[in-house]
Structures are given as C-alpha cells and as structure tokens.
PDB file of N, CA, C and O in Angstrom:
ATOM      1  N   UNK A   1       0.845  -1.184   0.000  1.00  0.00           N
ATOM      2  CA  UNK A   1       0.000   0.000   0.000  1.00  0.00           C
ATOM      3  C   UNK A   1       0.887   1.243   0.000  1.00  0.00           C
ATOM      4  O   UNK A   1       1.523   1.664   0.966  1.00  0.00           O
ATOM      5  N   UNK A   2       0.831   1.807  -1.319  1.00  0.00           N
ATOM      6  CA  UNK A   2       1.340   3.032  -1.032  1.00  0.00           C
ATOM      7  C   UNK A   2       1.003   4.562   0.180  1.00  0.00           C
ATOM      8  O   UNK A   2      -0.109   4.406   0.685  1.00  0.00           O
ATOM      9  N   UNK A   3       1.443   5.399   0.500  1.00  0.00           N
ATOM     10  CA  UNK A   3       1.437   6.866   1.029  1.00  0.00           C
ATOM     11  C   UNK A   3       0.539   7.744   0.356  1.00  0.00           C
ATOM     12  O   UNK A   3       0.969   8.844   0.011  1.00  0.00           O
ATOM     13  N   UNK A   4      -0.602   7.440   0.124  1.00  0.00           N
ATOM     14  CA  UNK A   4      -1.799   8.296  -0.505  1.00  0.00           C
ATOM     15  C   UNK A   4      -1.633  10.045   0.063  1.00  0.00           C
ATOM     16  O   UNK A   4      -1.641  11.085  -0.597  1.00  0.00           O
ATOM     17  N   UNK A   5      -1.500   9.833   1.426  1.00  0.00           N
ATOM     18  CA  UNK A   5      -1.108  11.223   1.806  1.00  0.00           C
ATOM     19  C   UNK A   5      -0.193  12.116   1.372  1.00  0.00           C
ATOM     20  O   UNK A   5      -0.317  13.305   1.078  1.00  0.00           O
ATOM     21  N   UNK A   6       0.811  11.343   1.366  1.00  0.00           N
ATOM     22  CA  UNK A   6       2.211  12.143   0.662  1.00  0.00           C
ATOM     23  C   UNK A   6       1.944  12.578  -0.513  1.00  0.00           C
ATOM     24  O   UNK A   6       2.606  13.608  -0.640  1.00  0.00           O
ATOM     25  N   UNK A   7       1.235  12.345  -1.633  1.00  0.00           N
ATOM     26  CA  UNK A   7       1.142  12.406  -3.140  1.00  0.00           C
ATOM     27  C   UNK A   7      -0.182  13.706  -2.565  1.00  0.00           C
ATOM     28  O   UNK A   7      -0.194  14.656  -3.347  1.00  0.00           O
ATOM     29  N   UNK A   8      -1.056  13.831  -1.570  1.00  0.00           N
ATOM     30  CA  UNK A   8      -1.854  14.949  -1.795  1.00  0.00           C
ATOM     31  C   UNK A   8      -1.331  15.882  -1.420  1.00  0.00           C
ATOM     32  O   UNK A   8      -1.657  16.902  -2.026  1.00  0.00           O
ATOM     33  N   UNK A   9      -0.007  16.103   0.025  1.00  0.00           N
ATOM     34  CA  UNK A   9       0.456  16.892   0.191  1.00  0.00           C
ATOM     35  C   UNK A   9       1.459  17.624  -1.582  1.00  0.00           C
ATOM     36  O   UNK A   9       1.685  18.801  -1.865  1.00  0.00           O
ATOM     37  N   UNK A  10       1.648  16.957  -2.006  1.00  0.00           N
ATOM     38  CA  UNK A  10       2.614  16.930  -3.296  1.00  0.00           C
ATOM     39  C   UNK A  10       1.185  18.069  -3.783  1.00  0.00           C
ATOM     40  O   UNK A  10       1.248  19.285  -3.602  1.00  0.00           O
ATOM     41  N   UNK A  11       0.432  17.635  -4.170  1.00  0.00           N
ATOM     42  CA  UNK A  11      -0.804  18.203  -5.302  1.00  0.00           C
ATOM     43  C   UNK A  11      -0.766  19.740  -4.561  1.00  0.00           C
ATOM     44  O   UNK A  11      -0.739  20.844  -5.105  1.00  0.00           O
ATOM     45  N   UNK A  12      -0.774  19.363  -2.997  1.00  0.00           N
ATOM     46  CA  UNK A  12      -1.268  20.683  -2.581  1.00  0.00           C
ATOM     47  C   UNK A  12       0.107  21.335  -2.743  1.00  0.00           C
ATOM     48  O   UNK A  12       0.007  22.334  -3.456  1.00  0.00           O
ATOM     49  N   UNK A  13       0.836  21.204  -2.498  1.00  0.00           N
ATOM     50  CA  UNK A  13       1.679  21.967  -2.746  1.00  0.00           C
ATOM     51  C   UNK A  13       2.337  22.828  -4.223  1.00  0.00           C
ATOM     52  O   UNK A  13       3.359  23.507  -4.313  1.00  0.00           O
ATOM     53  N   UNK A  14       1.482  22.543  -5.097  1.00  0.00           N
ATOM     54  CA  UNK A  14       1.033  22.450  -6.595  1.00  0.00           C
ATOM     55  C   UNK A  14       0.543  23.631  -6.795  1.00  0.00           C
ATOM     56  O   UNK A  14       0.839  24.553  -7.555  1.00  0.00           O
ATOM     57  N   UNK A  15      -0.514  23.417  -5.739  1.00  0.00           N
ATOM     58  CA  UNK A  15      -1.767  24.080  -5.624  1.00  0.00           C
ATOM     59  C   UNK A  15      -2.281  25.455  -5.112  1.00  0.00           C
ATOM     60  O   UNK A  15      -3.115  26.273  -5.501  1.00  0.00           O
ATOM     61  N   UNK A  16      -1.164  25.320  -3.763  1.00  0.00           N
ATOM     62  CA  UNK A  16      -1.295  26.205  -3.052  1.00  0.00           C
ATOM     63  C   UNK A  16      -0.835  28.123  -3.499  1.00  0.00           C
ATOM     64  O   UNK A  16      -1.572  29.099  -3.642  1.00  0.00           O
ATOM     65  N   UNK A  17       1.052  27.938  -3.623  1.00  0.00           N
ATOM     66  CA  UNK A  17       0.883  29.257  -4.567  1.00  0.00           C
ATOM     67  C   UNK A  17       0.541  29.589  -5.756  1.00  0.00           C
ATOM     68  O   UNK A  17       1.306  30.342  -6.358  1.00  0.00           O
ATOM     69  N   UNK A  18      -0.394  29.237  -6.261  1.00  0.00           N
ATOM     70  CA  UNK A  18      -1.673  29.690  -7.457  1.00  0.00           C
ATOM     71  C   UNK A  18      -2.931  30.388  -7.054  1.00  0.00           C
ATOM     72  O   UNK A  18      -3.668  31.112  -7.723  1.00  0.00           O
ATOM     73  N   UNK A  19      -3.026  29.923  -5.532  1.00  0.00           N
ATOM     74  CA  UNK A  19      -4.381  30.248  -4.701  1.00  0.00           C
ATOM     75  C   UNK A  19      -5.272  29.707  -5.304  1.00  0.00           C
ATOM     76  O   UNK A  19      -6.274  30.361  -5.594  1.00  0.00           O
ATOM     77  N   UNK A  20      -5.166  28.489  -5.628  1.00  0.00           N
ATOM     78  CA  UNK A  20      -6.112  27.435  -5.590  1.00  0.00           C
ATOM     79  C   UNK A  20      -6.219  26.158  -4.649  1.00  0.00           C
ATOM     80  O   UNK A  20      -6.965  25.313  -5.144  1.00  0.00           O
ATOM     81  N   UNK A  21      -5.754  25.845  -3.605  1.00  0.00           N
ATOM     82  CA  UNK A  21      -5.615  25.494  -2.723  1.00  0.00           C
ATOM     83  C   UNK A  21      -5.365  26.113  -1.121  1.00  0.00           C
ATOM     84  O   UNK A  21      -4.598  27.072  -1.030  1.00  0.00           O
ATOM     85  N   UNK A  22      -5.929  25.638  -0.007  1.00  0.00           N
ATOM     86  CA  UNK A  22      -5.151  26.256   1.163  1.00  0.00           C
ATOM     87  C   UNK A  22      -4.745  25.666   1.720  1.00  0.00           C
ATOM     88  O   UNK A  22      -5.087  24.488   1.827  1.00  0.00           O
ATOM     89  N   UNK A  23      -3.749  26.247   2.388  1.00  0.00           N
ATOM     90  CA  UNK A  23      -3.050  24.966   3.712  1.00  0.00           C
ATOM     91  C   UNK A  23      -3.759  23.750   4.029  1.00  0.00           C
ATOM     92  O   UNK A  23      -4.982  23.689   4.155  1.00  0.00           O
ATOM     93  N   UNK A  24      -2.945  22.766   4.157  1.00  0.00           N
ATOM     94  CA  UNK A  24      -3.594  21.594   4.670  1.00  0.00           C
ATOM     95  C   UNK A  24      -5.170  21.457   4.497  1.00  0.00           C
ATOM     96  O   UNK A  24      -6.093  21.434   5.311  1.00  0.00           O
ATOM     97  N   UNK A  25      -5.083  21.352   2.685  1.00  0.00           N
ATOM     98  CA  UNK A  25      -6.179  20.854   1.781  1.00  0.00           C
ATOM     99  C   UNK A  25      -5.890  19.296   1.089  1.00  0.00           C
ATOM    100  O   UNK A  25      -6.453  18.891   0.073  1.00  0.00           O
ATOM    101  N   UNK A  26      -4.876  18.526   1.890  1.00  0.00           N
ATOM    102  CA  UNK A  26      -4.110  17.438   1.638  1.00  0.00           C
ATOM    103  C   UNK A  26      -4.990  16.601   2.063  1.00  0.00           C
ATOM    104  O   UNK A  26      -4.952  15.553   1.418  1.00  0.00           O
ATOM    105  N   UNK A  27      -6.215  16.632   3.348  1.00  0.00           N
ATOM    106  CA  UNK A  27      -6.878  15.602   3.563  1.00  0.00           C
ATOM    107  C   UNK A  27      -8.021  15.427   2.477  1.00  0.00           C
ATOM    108  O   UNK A  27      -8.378  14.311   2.099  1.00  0.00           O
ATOM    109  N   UNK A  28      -8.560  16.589   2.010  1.00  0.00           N
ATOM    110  CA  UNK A  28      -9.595  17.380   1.131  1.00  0.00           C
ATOM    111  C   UNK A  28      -9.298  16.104  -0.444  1.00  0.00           C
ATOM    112  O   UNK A  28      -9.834  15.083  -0.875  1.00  0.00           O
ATOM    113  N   UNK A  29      -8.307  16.865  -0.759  1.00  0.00           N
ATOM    114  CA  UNK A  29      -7.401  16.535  -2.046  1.00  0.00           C
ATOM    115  C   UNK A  29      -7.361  15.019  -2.056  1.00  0.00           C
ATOM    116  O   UNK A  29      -7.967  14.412  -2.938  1.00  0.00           O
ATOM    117  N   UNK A  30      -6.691  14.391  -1.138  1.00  0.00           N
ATOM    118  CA  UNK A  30      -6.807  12.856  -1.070  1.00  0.00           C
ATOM    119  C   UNK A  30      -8.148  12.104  -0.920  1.00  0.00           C
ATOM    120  O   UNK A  30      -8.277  10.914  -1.209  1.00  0.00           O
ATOM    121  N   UNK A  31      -9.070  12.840  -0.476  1.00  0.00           N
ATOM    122  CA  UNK A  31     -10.219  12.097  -0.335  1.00  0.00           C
ATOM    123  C   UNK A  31     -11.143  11.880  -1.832  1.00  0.00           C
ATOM    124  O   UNK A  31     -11.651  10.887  -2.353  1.00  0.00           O
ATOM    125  N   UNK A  32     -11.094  12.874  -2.094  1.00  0.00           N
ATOM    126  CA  UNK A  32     -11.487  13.112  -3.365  1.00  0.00           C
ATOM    127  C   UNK A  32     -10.444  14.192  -4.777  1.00  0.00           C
ATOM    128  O   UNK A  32     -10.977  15.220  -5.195  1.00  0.00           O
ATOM    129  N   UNK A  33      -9.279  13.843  -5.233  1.00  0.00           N
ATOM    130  CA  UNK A  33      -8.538  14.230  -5.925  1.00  0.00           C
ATOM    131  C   UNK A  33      -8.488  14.803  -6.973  1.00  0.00           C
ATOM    132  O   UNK A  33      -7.766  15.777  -7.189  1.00  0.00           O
ATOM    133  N   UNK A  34      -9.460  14.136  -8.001  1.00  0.00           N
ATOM    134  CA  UNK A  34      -9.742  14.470  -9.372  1.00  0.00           C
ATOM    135  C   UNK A  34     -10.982  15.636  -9.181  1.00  0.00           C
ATOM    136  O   UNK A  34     -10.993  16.361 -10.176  1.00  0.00           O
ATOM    137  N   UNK A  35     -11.787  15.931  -8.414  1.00  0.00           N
ATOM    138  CA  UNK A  35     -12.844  16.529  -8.444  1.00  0.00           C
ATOM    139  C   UNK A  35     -12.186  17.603  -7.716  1.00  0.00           C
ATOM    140  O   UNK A  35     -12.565  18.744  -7.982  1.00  0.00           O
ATOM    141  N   UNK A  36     -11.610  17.509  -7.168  1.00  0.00           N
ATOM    142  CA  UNK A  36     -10.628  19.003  -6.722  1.00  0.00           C
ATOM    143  C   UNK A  36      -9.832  19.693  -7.403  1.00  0.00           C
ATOM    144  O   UNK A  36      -9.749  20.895  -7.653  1.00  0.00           O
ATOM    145  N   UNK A  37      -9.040  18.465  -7.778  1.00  0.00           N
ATOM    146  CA  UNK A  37      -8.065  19.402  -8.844  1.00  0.00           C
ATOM    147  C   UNK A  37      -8.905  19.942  -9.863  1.00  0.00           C
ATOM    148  O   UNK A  37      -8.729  21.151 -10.012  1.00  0.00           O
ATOM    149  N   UNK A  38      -9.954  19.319 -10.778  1.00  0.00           N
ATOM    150  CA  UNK A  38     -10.617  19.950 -11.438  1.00  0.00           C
ATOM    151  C   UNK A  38     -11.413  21.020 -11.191  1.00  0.00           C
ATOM    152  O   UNK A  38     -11.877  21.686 -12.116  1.00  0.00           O
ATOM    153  N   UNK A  39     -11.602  21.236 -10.170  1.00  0.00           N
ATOM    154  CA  UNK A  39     -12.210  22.750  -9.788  1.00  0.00           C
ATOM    155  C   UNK A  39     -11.392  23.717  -9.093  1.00  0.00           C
ATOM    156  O   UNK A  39     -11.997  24.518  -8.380  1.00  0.00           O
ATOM    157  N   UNK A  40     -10.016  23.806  -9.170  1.00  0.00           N
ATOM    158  CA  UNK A  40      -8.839  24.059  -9.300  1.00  0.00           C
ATOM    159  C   UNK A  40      -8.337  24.862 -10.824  1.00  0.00           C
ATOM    160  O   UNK A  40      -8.010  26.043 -10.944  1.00  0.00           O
ATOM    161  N   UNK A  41      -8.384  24.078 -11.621  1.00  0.00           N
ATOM    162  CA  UNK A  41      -8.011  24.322 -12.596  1.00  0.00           C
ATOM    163  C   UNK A  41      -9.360  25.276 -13.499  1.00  0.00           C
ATOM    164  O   UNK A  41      -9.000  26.340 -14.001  1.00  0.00           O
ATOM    165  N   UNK A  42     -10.477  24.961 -13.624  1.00  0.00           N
ATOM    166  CA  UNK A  42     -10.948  25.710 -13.812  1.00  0.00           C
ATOM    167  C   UNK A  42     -11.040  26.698 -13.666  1.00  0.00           C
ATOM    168  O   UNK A  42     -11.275  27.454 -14.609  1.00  0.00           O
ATOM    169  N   UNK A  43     -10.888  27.145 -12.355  1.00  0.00           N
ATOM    170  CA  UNK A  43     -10.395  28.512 -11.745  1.00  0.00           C
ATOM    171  C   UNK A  43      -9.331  29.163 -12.500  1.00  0.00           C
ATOM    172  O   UNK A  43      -9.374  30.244 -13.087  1.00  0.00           O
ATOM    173  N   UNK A  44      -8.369  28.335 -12.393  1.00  0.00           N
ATOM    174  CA  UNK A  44      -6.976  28.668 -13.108  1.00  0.00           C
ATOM    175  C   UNK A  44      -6.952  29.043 -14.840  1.00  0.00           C
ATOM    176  O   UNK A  44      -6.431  29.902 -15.552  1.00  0.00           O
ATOM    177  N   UNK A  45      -7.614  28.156 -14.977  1.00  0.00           N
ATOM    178  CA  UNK A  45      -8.130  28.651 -16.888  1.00  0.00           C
ATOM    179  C   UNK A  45      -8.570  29.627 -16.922  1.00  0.00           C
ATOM    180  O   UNK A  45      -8.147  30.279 -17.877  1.00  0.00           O
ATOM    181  N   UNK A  46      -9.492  30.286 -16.133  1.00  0.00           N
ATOM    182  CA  UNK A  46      -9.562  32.022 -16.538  1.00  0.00           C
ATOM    183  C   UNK A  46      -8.781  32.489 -16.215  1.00  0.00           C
ATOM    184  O   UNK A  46      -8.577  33.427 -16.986  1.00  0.00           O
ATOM    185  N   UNK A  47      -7.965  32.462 -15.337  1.00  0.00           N
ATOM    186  CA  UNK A  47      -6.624  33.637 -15.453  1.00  0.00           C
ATOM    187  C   UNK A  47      -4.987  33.034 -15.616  1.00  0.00           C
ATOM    188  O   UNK A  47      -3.929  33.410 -15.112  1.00  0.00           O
ATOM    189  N   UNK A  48      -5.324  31.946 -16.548  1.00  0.00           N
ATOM    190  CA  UNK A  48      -3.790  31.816 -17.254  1.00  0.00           C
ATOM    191  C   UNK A  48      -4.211  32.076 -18.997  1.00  0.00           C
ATOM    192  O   UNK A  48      -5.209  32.281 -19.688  1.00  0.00           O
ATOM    193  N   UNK A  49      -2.765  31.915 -19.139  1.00  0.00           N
ATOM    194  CA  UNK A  49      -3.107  32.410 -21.042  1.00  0.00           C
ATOM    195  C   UNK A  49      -2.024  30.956 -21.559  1.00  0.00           C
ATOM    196  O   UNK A  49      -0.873  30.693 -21.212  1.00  0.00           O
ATOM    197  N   UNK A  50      -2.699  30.427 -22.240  1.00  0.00           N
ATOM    198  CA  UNK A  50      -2.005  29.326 -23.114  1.00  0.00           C
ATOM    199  C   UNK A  50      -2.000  27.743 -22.314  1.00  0.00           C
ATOM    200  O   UNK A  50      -1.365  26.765 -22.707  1.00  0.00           O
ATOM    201  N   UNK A  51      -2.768  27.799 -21.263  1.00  0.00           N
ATOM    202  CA  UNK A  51      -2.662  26.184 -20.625  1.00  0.00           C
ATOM    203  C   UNK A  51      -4.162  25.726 -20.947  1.00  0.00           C
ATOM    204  O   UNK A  51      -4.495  24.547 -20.821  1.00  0.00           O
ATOM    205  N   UNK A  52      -5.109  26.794 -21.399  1.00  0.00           N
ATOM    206  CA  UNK A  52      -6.458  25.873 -21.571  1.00  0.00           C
ATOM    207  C   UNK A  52      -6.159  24.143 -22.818  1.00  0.00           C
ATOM    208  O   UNK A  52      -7.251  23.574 -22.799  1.00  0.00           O
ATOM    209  N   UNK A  53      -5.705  23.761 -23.232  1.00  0.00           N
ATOM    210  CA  UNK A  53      -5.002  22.977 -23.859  1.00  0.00           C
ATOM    211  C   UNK A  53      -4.799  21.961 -23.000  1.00  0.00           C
ATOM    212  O   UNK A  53      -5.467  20.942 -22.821  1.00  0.00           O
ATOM    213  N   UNK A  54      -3.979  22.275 -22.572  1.00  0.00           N
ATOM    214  CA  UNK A  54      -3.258  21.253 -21.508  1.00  0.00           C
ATOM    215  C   UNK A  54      -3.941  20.616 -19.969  1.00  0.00           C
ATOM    216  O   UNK A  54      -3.572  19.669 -19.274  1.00  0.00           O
ATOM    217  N   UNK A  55      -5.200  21.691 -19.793  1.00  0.00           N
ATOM    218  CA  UNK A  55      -6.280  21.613 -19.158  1.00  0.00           C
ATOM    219  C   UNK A  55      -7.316  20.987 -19.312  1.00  0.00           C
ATOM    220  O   UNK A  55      -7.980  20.347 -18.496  1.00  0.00           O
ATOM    221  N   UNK A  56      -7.516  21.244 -20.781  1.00  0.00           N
ATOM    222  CA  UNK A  56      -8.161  20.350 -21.641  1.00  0.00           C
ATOM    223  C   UNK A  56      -8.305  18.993 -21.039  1.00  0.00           C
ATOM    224  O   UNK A  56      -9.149  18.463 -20.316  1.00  0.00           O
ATOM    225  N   UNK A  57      -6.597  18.418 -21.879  1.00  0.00           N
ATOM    226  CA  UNK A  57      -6.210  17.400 -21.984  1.00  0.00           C
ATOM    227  C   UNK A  57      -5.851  16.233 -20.793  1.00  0.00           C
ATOM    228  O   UNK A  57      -5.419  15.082 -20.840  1.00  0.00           O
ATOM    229  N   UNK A  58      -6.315  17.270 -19.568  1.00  0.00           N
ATOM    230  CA  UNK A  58      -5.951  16.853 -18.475  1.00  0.00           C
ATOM    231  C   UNK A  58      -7.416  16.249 -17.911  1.00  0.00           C
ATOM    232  O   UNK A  58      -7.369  15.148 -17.363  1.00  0.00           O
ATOM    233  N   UNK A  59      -8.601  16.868 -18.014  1.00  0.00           N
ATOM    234  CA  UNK A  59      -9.326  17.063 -18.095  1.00  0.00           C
ATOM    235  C   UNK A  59     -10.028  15.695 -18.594  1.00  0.00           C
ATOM    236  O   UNK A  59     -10.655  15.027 -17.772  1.00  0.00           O
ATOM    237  N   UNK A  60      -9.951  15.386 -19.591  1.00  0.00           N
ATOM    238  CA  UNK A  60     -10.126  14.252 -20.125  1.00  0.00           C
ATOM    239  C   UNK A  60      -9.861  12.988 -20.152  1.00  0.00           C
ATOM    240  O   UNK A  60     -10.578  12.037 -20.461  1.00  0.00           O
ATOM    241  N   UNK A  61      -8.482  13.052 -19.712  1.00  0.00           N
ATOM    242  CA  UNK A  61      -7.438  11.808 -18.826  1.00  0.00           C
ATOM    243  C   UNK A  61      -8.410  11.458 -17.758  1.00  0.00           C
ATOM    244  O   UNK A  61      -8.867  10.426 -17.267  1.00  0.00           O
ATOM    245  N   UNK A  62      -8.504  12.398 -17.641  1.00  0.00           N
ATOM    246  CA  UNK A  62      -9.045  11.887 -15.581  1.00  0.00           C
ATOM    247  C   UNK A  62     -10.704  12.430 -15.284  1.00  0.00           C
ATOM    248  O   UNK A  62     -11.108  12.588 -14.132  1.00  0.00           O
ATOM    249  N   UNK A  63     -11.252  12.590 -16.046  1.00  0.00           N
ATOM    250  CA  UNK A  63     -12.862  13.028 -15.782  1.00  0.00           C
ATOM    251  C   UNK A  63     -13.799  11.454 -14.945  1.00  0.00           C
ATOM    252  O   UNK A  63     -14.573  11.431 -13.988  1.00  0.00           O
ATOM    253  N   UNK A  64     -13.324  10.432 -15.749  1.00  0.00           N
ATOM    254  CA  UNK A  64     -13.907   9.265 -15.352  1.00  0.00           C
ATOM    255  C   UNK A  64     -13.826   9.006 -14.297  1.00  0.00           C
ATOM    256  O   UNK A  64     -14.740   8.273 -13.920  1.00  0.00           O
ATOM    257  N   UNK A  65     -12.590   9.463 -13.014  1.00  0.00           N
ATOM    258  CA  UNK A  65     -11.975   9.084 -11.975  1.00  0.00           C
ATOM    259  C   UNK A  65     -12.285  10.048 -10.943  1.00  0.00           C
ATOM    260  O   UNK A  65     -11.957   9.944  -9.761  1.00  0.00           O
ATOM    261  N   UNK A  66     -13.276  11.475 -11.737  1.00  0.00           N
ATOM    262  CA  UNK A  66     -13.670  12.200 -10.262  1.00  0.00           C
ATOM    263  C   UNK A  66     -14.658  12.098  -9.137  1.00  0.00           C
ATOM    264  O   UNK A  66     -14.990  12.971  -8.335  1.00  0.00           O
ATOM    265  N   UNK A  67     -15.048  10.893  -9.239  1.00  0.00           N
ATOM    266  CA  UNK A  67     -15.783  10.492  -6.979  1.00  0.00           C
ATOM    267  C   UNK A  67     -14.544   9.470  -6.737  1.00  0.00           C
ATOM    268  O   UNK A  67     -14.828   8.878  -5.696  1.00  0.00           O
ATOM    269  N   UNK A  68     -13.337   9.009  -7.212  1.00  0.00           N
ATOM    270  CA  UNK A  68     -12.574   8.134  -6.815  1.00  0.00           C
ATOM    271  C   UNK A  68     -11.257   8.691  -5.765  1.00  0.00           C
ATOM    272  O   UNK A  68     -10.241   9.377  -5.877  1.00  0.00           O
ATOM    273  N   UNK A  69     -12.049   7.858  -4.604  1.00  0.00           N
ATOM    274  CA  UNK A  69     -10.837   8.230  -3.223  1.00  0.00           C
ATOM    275  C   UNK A  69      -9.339   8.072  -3.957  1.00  0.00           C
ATOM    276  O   UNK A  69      -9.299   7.232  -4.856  1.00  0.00           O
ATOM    277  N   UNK A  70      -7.862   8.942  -3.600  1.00  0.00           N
ATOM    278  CA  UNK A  70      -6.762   8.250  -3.974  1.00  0.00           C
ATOM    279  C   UNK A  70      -6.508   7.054  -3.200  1.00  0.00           C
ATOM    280  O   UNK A  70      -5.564   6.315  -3.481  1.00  0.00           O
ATOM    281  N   UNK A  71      -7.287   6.825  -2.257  1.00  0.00           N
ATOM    282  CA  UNK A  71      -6.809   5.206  -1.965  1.00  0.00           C
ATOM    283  C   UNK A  71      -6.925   4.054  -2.613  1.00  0.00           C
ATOM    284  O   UNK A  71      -6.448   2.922  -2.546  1.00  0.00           O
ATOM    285  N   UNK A  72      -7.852   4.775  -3.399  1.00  0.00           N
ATOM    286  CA  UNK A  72      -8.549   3.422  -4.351  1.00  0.00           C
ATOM    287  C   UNK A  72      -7.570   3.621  -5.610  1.00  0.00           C
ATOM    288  O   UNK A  72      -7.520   2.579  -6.264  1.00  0.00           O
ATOM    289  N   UNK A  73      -6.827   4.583  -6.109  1.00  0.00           N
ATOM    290  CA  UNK A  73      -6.111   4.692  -6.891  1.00  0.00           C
ATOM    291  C   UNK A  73      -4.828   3.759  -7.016  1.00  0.00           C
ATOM    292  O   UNK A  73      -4.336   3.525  -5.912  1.00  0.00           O
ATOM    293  N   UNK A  74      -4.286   3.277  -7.888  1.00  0.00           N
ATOM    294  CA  UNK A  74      -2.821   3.145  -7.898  1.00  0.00           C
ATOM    295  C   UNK A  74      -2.005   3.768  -7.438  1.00  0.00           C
ATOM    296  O   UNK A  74      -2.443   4.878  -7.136  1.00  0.00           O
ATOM    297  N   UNK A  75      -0.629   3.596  -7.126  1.00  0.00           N
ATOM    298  CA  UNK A  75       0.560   4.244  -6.974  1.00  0.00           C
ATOM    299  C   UNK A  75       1.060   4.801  -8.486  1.00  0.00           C
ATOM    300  O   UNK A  75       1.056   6.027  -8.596  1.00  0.00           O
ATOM    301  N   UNK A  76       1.341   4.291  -9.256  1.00  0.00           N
ATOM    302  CA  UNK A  76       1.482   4.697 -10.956  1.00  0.00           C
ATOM    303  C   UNK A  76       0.745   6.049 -11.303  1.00  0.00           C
ATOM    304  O   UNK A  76       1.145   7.137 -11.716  1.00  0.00           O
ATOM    305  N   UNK A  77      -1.171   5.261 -10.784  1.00  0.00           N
ATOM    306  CA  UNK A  77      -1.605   6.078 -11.773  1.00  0.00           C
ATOM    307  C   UNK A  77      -1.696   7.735 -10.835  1.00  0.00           C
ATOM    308  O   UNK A  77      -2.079   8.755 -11.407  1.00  0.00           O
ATOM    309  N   UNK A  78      -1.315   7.720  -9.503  1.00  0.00           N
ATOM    310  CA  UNK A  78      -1.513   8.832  -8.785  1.00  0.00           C
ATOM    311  C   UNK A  78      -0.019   9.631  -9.254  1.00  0.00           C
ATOM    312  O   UNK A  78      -0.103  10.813  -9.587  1.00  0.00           O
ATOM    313  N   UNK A  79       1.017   9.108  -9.262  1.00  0.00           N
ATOM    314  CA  UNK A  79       2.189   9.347  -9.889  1.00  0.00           C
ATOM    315  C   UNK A  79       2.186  10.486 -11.015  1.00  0.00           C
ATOM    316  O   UNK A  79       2.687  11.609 -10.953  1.00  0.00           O
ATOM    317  N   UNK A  80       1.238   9.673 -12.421  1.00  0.00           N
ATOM    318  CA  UNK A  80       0.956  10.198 -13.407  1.00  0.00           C
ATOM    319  C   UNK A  80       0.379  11.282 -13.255  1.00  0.00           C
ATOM    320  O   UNK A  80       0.764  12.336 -13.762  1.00  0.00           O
ATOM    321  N   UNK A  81      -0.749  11.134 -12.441  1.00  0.00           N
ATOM    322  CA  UNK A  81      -2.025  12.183 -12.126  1.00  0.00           C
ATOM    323  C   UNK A  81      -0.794  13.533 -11.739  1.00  0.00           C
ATOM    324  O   UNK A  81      -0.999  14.570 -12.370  1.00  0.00           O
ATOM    325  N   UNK A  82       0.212  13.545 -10.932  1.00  0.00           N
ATOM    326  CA  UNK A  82       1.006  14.587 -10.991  1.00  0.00           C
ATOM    327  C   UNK A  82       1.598  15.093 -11.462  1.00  0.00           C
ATOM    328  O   UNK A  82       1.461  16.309 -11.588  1.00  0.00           O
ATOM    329  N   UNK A  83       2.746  14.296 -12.058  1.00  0.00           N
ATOM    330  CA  UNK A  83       3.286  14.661 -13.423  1.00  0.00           C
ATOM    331  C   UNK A  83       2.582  15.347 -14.278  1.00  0.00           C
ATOM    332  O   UNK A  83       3.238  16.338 -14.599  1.00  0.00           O
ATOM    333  N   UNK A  84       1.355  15.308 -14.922  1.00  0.00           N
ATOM    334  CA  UNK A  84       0.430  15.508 -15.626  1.00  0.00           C
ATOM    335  C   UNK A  84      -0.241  16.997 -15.053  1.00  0.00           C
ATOM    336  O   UNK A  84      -0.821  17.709 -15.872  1.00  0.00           O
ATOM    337  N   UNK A  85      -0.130  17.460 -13.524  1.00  0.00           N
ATOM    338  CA  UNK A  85      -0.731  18.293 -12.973  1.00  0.00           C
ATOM    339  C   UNK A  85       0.932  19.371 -12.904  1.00  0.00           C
ATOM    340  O   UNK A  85       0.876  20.601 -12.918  1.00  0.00           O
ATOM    341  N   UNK A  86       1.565  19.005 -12.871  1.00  0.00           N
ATOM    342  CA  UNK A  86       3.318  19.507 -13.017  1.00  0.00           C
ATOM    343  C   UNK A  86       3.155  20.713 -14.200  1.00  0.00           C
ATOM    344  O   UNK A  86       3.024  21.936 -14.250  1.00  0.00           O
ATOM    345  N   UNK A  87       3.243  19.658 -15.034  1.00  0.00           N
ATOM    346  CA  UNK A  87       3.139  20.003 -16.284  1.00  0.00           C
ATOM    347  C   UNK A  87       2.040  21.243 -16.948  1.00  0.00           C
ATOM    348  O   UNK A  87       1.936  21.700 -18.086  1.00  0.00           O
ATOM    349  N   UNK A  88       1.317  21.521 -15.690  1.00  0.00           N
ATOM    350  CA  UNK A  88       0.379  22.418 -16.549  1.00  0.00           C
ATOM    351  C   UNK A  88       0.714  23.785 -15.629  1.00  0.00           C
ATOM    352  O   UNK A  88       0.300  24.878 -16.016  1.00  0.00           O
ATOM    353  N   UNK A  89       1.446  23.662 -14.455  1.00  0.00           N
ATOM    354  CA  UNK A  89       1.989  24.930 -13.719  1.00  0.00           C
ATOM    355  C   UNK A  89       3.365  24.864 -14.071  1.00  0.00           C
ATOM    356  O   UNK A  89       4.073  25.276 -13.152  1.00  0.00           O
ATOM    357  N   UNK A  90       3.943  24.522 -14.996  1.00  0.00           N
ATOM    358  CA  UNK A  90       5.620  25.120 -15.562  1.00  0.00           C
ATOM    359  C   UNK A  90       5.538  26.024 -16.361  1.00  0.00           C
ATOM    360  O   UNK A  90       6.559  26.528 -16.829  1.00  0.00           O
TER     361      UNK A  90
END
C-alpha cells in the first residue's frame, strides 16, 4: 500500500501558490482528488493564457476518476495524475 497522503500533500503543494488550494487541503485533495483538482483548474483557466489545452487534456485523462478516493487509486496512476498536474503549472 502506497502513502496516498504524501502524493496529496505533493498536489497541494502544486496548488497552493496559485491560490487554488489552502493549507492543509491534503486531507480534502486525497479524499477526493480528481474533483478538486478539477475545480482548481478551472479557476486557473480564466486567469492563465495558453494552458487551456493542456487543461483540456488533463481534463479528459481523468474526468472518469472524479468520486474516486486516492486510496482506491494506484501508486502509478496517482504518480501520473502529478506529473500531468506539473506540467500544466511550468
């Protein structure tokens, strides 16, 4: 069994200087992941220029997976889920 916690602290910390997250939103985030980050990012799509794309695409990866606890997740696919969330705040 992987550290489900550790990977939300990771997100939040993603999350947090964008002001889309607040402090210790890691229990929040892990409980329900995909449905957070996605209302996260939405936020974030109106006031970035050039990531609606990548928001998109993110968007679509993972729509199927938003009521899914990260416990119920893989280690891989929570992995990915960051990388993938990385990638749209560089």
């Amino acid at each position: 069994m992987f550290n489900a916690h550790f990977y939300a602290i990771s997100i939040e910390k993603l999350l947090v200087p964008h002001g889309l997250a607040g402090e210790h939103s890691a229990d929040e985030i892990e409980r329900n992941p995909i449905e957070f980050i996605l209302a996260a990012l939405e936020v974030y799509d109106k006031h970035s220029s050039g990531k609606t794309k990548l928001i998109d695409n993110f968007y679509n990866k993972y729509e199927n997976d938003e009521k899914t606890n990260m416990n119920n997740m893989s280690e891989e696919y929570v992995i990915t889920l960051c990388e993938d969330l990385r990638r749209i705040f560089e």
